[in-house]
N, C-alpha and C positions, 0 to 999 in steps of 0.2 A: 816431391813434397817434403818439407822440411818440418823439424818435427822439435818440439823442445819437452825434455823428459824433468818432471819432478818426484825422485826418486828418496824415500827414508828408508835406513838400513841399507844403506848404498858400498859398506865395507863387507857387510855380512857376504855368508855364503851367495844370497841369490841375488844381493845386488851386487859384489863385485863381479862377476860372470856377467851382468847385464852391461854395465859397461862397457866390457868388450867387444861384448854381442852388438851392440847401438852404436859403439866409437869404430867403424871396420875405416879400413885405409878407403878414402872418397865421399865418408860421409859428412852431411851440411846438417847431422839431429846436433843439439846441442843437451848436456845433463845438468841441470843442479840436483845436488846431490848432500844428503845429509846423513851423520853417523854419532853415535857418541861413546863406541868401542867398548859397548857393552860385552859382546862377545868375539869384536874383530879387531883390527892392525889397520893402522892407515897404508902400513905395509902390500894389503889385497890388492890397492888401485895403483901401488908405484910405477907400474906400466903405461899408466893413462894421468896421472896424477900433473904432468907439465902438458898438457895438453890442453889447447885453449878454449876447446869444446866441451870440456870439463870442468867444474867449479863445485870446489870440496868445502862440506863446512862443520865444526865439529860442534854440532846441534845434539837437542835430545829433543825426542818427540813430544815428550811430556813437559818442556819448556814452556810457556806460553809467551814470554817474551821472543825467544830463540823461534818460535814458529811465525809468531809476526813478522819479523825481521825476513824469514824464508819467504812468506807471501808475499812481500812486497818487492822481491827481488824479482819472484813467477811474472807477476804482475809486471814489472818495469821492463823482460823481455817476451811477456806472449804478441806483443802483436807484431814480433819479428818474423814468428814463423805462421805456419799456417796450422799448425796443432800441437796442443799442449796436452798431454798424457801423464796423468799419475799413476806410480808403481807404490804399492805400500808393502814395502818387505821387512820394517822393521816388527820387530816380534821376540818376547820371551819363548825359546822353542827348546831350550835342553832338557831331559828328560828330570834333570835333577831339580827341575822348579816346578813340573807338572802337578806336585803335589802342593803347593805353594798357590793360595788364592791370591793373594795381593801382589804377589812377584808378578802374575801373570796380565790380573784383569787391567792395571793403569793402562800398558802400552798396549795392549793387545785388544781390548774391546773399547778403553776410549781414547785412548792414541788414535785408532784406527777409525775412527768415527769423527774425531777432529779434524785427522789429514781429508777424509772424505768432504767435511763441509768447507774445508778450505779450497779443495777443488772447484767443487760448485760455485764458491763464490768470486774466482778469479777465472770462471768462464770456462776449463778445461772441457775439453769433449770428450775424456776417456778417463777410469779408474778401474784400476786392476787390483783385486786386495786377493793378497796370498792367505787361503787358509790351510788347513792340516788336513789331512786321509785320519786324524785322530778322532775325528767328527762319529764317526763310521763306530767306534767305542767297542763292542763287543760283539756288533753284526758286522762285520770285518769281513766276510768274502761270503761264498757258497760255490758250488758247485756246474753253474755255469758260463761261466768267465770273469768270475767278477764281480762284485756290489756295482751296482748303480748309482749316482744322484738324483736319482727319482726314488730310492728303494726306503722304506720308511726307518728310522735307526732306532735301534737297541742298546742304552745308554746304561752304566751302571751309575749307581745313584751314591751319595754320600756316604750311606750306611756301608758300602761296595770298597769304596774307595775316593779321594780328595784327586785324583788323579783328572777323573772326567772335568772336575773346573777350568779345565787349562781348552781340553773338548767340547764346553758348553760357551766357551767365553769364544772361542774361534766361530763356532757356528752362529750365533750371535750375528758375528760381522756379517757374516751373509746375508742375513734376513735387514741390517743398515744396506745392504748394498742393493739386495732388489725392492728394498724400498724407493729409494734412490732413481733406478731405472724406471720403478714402474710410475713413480710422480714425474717424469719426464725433464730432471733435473742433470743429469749425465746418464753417459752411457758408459757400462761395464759390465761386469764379472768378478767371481769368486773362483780361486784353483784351490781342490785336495792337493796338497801334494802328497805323494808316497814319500817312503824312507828317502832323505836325498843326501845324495854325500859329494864331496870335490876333493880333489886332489890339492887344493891350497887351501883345504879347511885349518887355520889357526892351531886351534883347541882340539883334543883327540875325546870328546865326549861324545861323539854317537857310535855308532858300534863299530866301523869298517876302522875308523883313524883307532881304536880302542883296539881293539883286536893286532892291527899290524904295530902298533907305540908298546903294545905286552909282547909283543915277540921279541922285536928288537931291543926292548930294555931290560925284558927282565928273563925272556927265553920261554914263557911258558904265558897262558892267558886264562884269568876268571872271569869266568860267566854265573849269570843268575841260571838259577835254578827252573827258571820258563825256556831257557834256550835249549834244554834236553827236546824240548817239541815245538818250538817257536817256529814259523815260515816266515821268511817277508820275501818283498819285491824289493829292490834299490834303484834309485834314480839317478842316473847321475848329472850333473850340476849344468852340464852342459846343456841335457836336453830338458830339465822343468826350466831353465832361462827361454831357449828358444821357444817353447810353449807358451812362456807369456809374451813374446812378443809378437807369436802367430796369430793369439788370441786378441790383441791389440791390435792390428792390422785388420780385422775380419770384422768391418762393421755387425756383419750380421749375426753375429756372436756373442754380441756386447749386448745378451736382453735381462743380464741382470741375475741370472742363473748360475750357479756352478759347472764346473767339469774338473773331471778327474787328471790328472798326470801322471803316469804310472808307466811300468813296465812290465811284460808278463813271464820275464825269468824270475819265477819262486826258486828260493833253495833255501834249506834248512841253516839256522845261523850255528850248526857244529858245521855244516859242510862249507858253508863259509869261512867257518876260521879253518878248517884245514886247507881251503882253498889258498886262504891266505899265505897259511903255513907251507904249500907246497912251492908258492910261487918265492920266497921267501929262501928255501932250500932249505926247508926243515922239513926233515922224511919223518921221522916221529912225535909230531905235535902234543904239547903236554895239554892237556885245559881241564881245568876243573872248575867246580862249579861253587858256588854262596851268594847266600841270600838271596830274595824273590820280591818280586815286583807285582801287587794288586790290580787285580783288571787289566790284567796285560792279553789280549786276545793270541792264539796260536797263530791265526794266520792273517795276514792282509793283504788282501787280492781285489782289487779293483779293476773295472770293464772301465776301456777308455777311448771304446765307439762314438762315443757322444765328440770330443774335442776333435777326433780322426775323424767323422764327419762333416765336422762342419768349417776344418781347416785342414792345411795341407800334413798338419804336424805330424810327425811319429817319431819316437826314440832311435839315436843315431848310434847311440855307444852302450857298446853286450856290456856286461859286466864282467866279464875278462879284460877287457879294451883298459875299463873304468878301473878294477885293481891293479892290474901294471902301472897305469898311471900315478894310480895315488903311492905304491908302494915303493917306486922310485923317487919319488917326490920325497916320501915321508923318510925312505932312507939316505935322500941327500942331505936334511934336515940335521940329520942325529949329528 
């Protein structure tokens, strides 16, 4: 079955790894694909970028001409294949805009709502829209394996923090998306993701590229003042790609619901930057710590029985696997 992908945010983190993932040597899917190097490189897809199965276009979502233009392309090849699939990975996602309501809401709650009704209207049978493990706000784990996407959330409010906007406007997309499924207009899904990081990330703004870019530049690493007891989980880029395209594949998965994508190696982010640091050959890592981030939850631990149930998915790469990688990457870079 051949498959044709319409992909936004296709340079970002989670779309360039899905090109990979969908362009494998024999494959008949074809991608259009759009970016507007809000946070990426045209640089991400040069691997794939002369590849005929490929088709790059330097769109912004919040275009409305530039989206026209993409629909009518979707349109002039769906009846080539036999399924047409939308990925919506574009998204304001650095933490430096979370506090930022209008940075967030254009692309991210009606971006997102637009590329949806585009689908529907050019017949797609599948929509996949990425959202955050940010959702989860300040009920962020417990004690037995995990928050759920059934578990009711504990959000901090305005008075808290401007942070939750960026949290209120992702979740948002969900309740578009199982509207969506349950009118019987397409078929999909929402993904949390957890923390997720790659080894070709661009930009060193989330904490893993951040931590090994302070080693290497400057010998020593500042952290906020939450990372004295912070926990996460990390993801690596590899396996939240392959999760949306398990979840793509699995008709009976696509009813319109969330699931989690996640890993269950927690470790503390001092033990990660010495991880770093060890891997790195620095025996005495310096870090210290400034300034502090609002409503930043300690720990985020998500249960991710639900998508392991109902597909074959599970996470391929430890997070040892995942920082060698990116630390030789980011040290060929320098």
């Amino acid at each position: 079955m051949s498959k044709l992908y319409a992909i936004s945010g296709v340079t970002g983190m989670t779309g360039n790894e899905l090109v990979r993932q969908i362009l494998v040597e024999g494959s008949t899917d074809h991608i259009l694909g759009f970016d507007n190097f809000y946070a990426s490189s045209i640089e991400t897809v040069s691997d794939h970028i002369d590849d005929e199965r490929f088709e790059f276009f330097e769109y912004d979502l919040n275009d409305a001409a530039q989206m026209e233009d993409f629909e009518s392309r979707v349109r002039a090849q769906a009846g080539d294949y036999d399924e047409v699939i939308y990925i919506n990975c574009a998204a304001v996602v650095h933490t430096e805009h979370f506090y930022h309501v209008y940075e967030t809401f254009e692309t991210n709650v009606e971006g997102m709502n637009n590329f949806l009704q585009q689908a529907i209207r050019v017949g797609a049978g599948k929509y996949i829209n990425c959202s955050t493990s940010e959702v989860y706000s300040m009920n962020s784990w417990n004690e037995n394996g995990g928050v759920k996407e059934s578990d009711y959330l504990t959000m901090a409010v305005a008075e808290h923090s401007q942070r939750t906007s960026y949290a209120t406007g992702k979740l948002l997309t969900e309740f578009f998306m199982k509207d969506a499924v349950d009118e019987g207009r397409i078929k999909g899904c929402s993904i949390r993701f957890a923390n997720v990081y790659s080894k070709d990330e661009r930009y060193p703004k989330h904490i893993i590229p951040f931590i090994i870019n302070s080693f290497r530049d400057h010998g020593k690493v500042v952290l906020l003042e939450n990372s004295r007891r912070n926990r996460r989980t990390f993801l690596n880029n590899y396996d939240s790609c392959s999760a949306v395209l398990a979840l793509a594949a699995t008709d009976s998965a696509l009813d319109g619901t969330v699931y989690n994508v996640a890993t269950d190696e927690e470790i503390s982010i001092i033990d990660l930057a010495k991880l770093c640091a060890k891997k790195m050959g620095i025996d005495d890592p310096v870090i210290e710590f400034s300034g502090y981030r609002a409503s930043d939850p300690e720990r985020r631990l998500l249960s991710t029985e639900k998508i392991r149930t109902r597909t074959a998915w599970k996470p391929a790469v430890t997070l040892e696997k995942g920082l060698d990688e990116c630390i030789s990457n980011y040290l060929k870079q320098a």
